[in-house]
C-alpha positions in Angstrom: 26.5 223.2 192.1 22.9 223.7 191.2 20.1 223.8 194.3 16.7 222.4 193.5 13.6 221.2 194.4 12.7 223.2 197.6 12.2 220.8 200.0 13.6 221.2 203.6 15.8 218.5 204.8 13.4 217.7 207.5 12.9 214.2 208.8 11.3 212.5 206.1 11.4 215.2 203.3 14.1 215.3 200.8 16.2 218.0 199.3 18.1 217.5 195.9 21.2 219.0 194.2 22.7 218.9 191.1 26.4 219.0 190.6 28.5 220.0 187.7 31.7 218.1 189.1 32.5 215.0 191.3 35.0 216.2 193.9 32.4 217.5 196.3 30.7 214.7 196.9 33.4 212.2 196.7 33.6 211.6 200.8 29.5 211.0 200.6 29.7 208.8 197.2 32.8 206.3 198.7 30.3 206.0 201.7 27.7 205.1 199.5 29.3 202.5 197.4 30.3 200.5 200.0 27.1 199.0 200.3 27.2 195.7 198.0 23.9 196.5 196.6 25.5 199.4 195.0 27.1 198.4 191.1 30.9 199.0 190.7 29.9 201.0 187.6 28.6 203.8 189.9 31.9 203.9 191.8 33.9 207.0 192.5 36.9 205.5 190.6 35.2 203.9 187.8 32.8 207.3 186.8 36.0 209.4 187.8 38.0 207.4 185.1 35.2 208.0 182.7 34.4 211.9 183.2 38.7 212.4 183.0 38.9 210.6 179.8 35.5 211.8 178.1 35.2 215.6 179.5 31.0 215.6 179.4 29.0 218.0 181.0 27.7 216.2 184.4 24.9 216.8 186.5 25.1 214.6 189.9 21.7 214.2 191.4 22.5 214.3 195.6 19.3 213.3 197.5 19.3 214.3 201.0 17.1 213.1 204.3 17.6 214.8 207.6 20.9 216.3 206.2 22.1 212.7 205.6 23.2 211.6 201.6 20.8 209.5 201.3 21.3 209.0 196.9 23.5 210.0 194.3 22.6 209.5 191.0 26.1 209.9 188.9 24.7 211.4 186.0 26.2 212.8 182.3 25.0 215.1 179.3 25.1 213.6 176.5 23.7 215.5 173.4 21.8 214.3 170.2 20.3 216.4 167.7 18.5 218.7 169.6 18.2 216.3 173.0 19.8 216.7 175.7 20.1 213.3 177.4 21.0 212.8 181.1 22.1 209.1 181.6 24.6 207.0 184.2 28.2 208.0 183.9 29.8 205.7 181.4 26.8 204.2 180.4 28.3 202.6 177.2 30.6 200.3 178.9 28.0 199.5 181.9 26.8 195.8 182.8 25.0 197.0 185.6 23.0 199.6 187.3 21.9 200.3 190.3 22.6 204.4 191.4 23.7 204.7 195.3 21.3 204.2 198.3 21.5 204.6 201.7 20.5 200.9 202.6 17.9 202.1 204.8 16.4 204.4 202.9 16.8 201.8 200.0 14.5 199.2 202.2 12.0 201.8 203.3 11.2 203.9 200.3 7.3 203.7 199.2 5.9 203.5 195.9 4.3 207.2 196.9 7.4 208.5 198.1 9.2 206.9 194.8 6.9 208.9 192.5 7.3 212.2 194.8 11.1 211.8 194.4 10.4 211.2 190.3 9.3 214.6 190.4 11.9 216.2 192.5 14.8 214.6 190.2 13.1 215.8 186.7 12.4 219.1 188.4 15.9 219.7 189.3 17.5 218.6 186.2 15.2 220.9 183.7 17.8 223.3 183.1 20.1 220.5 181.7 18.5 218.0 180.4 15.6 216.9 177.9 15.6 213.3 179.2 16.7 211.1 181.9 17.7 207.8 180.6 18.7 205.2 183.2 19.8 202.1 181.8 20.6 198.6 182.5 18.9 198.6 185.9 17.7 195.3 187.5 14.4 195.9 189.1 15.4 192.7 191.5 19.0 192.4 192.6 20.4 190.7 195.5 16.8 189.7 196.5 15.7 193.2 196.9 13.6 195.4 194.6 15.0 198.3 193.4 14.5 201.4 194.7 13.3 203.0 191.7 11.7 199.9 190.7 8.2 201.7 190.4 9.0 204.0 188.0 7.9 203.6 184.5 10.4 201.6 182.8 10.9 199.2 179.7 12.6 196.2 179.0 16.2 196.5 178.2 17.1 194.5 174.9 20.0 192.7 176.4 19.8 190.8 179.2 22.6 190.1 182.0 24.0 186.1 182.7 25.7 185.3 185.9 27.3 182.4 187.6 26.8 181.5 191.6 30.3 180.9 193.2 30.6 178.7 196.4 34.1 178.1 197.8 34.5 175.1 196.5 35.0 175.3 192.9 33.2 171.5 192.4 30.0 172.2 193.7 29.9 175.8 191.7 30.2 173.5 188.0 28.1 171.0 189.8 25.4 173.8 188.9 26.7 173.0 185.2 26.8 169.8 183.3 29.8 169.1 185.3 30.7 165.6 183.5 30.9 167.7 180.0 32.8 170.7 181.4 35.6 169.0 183.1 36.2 166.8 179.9 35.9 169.9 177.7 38.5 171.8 180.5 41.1 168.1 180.2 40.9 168.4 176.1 41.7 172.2 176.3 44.6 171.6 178.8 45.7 168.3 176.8 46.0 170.2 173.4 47.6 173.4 174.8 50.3 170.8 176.3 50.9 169.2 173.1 52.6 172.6 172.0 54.5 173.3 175.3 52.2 174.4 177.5 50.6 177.9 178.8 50.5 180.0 181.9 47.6 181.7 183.4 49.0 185.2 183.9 47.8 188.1 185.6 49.1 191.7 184.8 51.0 193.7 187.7 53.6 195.9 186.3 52.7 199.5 184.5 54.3 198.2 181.6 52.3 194.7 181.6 49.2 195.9 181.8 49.8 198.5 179.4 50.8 196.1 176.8 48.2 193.6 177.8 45.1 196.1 177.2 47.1 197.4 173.7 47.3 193.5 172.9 43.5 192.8 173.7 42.6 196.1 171.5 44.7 194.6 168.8 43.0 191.5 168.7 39.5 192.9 169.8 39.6 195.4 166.4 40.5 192.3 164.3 37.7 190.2 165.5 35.0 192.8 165.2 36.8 193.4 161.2 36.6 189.8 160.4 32.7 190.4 161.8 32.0 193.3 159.8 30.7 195.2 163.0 32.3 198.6 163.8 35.2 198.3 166.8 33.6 199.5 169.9 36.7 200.2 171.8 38.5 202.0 168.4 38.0 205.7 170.3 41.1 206.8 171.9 39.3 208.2 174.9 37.5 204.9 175.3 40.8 203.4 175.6 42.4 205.7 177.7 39.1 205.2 180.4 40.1 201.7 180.1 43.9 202.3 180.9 43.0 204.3 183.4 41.1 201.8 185.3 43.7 199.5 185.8 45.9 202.4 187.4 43.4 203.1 189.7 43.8 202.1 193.6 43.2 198.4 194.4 41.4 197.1 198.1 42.3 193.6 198.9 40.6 191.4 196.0 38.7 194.6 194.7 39.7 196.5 191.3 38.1 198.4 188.7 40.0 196.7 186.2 42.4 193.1 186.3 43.9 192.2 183.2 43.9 188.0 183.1 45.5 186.1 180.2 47.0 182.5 178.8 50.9 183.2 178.1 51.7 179.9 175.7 55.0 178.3 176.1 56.9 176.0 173.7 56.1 176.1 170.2 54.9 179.5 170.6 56.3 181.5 173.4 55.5 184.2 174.6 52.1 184.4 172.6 49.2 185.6 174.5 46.1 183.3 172.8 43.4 184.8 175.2 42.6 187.9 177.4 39.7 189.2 179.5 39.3 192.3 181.8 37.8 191.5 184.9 36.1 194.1 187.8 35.9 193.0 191.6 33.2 195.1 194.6 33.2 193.2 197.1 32.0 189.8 196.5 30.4 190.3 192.9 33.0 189.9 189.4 32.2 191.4 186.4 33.9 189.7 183.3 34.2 192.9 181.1 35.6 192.4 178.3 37.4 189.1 176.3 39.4 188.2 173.0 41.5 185.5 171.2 44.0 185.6 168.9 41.8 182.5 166.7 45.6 181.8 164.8 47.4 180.2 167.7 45.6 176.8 168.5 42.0 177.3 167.9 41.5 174.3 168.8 42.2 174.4 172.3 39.6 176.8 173.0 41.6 179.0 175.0 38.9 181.6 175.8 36.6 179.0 177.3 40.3 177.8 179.5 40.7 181.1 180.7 37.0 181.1 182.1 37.4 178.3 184.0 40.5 178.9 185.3 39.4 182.4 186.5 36.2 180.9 187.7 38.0 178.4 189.7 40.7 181.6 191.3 37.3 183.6 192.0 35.9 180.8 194.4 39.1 180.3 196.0 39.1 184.0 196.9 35.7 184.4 198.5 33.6 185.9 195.2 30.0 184.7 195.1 29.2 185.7 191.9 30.6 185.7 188.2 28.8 188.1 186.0 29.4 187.4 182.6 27.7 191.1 181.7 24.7 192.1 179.4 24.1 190.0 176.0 22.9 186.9 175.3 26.0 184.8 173.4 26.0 181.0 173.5 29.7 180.6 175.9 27.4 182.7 178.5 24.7 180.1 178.8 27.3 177.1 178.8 28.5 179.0 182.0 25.3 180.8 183.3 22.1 179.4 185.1 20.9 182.4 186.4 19.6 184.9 183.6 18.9 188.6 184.9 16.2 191.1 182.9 17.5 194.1 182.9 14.9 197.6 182.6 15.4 201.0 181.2 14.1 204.0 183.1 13.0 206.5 180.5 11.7 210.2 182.1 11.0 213.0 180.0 12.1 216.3 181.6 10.8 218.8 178.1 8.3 218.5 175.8 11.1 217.7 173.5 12.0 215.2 176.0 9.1 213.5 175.4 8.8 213.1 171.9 12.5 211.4 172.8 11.5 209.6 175.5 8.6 208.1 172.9 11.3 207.2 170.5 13.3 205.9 173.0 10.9 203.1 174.0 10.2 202.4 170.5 13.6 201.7 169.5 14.1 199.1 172.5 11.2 197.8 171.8 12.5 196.8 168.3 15.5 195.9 169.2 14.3 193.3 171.6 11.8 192.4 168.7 14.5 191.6 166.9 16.9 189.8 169.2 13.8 187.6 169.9 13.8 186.3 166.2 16.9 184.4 165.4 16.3 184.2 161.8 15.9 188.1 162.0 18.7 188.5 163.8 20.8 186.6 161.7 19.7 188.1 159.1 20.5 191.7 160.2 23.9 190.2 161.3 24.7 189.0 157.6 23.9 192.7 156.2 26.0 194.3 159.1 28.9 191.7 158.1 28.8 192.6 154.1 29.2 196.4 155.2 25.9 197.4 155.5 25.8 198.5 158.5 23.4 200.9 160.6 25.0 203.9 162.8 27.6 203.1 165.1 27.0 202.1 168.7 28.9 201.6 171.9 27.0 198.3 172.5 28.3 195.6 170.7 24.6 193.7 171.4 22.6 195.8 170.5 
């Protein structure tokens, strides 16, 4: 642990730490996350999952008020060239943002007190980081502004697409063009039964979710091939983070990571013809991640089944939202009414940092450029598919 920032945790100052590992704070950061404001990608078990499998340096910002934790920002160091970067743990595979925040302190913070805690954070992580790059953060979620909200920030590239849930499953495609959606969901049920049928299965045992996730990597790495666009999920640590997610400790309808899937019968039994990973915090799902196998009955769509029929379990269990994660893809508007912007936080700690933190903005800023020219963005598209492809990224939308 590193102390910085010398203010006395007297009512209404702040002090701030830095940690090098998770385990001290772990009774302070499960007390945190409860709070449903708080994103399932800053949760104990999902950055614990990430920092076993990846082995970066960390440095956890602890905020404290009145010797209460008050924030944790779950933070790794990343380096590029000569940049150290300090960013959200697992940041790659995020759809979602947010930090921890006492909910109080969350709902009271000025935009004076915001820019005095800028200082404190940058302050205490000069001796191990450059920059402080926090991504993917909503500046409005759940009807309240984000804490950090007036900070200087840029708009991310990719954008976030979610679905309302109400318990009953009608009214939530009544947000849809029902009509359309239940015809589409009768042809996709008709055609899988004209070959024998399918089941909607979940995975429960070690060995079922083990060979579930291999499956969905199997058929993942051949759609990004016939693409042309490098595999995202290839790394053998990515894939052990996600294995270890699934293994990780479930609370009533909650889990890091549920592996859903349609199980053909009949003329091809057995076959699995579509799977998606979803995550549950309280009463917000996160679908996050999806493939087909397009050889067995492309027809029938069974990607777009497997939506609905998740969709249709989520309402039944309480959920009152289905987030279909960052990037903008056709299936996700079919589904998704409500569109969330989503902005970067970009704070340069060094004067390297900022010559980063200058070329940081700049390249968002052309990649949203970009993504808001279809005929660019095909274009670039067709070059990536023929091979030509620029350096490799975790973000498959970028």
């Amino acid at each position: 642990m590193t102390a910085a920032a010398g203010a006395h945790p007297s009512r209404g100052a702040i002090s701030i730490d830095v940690f090098s590992g998770m385990e001290p704070l772990e009774d302070e950061w499960r007390a945190l996350e409860r709070d449903d404001y708080c994103s399932l990608h800053q949760s104990y078990d999902w950055c614990h999952a990430w920092v076993q499998t990846h082995k970066n340096p960390l440095a956890i910002v602890r905020c404290q008020s009145g010797g209460r934790t008050v924030c944790i920002l779950p933070l790794e160091i990343t380096r590029r060239a000569m940049v150290r970067k300090a960013s959200f743990i697992a940041a790659p595979f995020s759809n979602i943002n947010t930090g921890l925040f006492d909910a109080a302190f969350r709902q009271t913070l000025s935009a004076e007190a915001t820019r005095g805690l800028r200082q404190q954070i940058t302050s205490a992580l000069k001796h191990h980081a450059d920059l402080l790059h926090l991504s993917n953060i909503p500046l409005s979620w759940r009807n309240q502004r984000h804490p950090l909200a007036d900070l200087p920030s840029i708009e991310n590239q990719n954008h976030a697409f979610q679905l309302p849930l109400f318990d009953d499953f009608q009214a939530t495609i009544a947000q849809l063009n029902a009509k359309r959606r239940r015809k589409k969901f009768r042809n996709q049920h008709r055609k899988l039964e004209e070959h024998g049928g399918f089941d909607h299965i979940i995975a429960k045992s070690a060995d079922e979710k083990k060979r579930l996730l291999d499956l969905f990597f199997e058929q993942k790495a051949v759609r990004f091939a016939d693409l042309g666009l490098p595999d995202v999920f290839h790394a053998s640590e990515t894939q052990a983070f996600f294995h270890h997610l699934q293994h990780g400790p479930r609370d009533g309808h909650n889990a890091a990571l549920e592996l859903h899937a349609i199980r053909l019968k009949g003329d091809y039994s057995g076959k699995i013809s579509a799977i998606a990973g979803l995550s549950r915090k309280g009463d917000h799902v996160i679908c996050q991640f999806g493939s087909i196998d397009a050889s067995l009955i492309p027809e029938a769509s069974s990607g777009e089944l497997l939506f609905w029929l998740m969709i249709e379990q989520c309402c039944a269990q309480g959920a009152r939202l289905f987030d279909f994660g960052i990037g903008d893809q056709s299936y996700k508007r079919g589904w998704c009414p409500v569109e969330t912007v989503h902005h970067d936080i970009v704070l340069p700690i060094t004067p390297i940092g900022h010559i980063a933190a200058n070329a940081q903005r700049l390249l968002t800023r052309t990649k949203s450029v970009i993504k808001s020219n279809p005929r660019l963005y095909a274009c670039l598209q067709k070059i990536r598919a023929k091979g030509i492809k620029p350096s490799h990224s975790n973000d498959t939308d970028d």
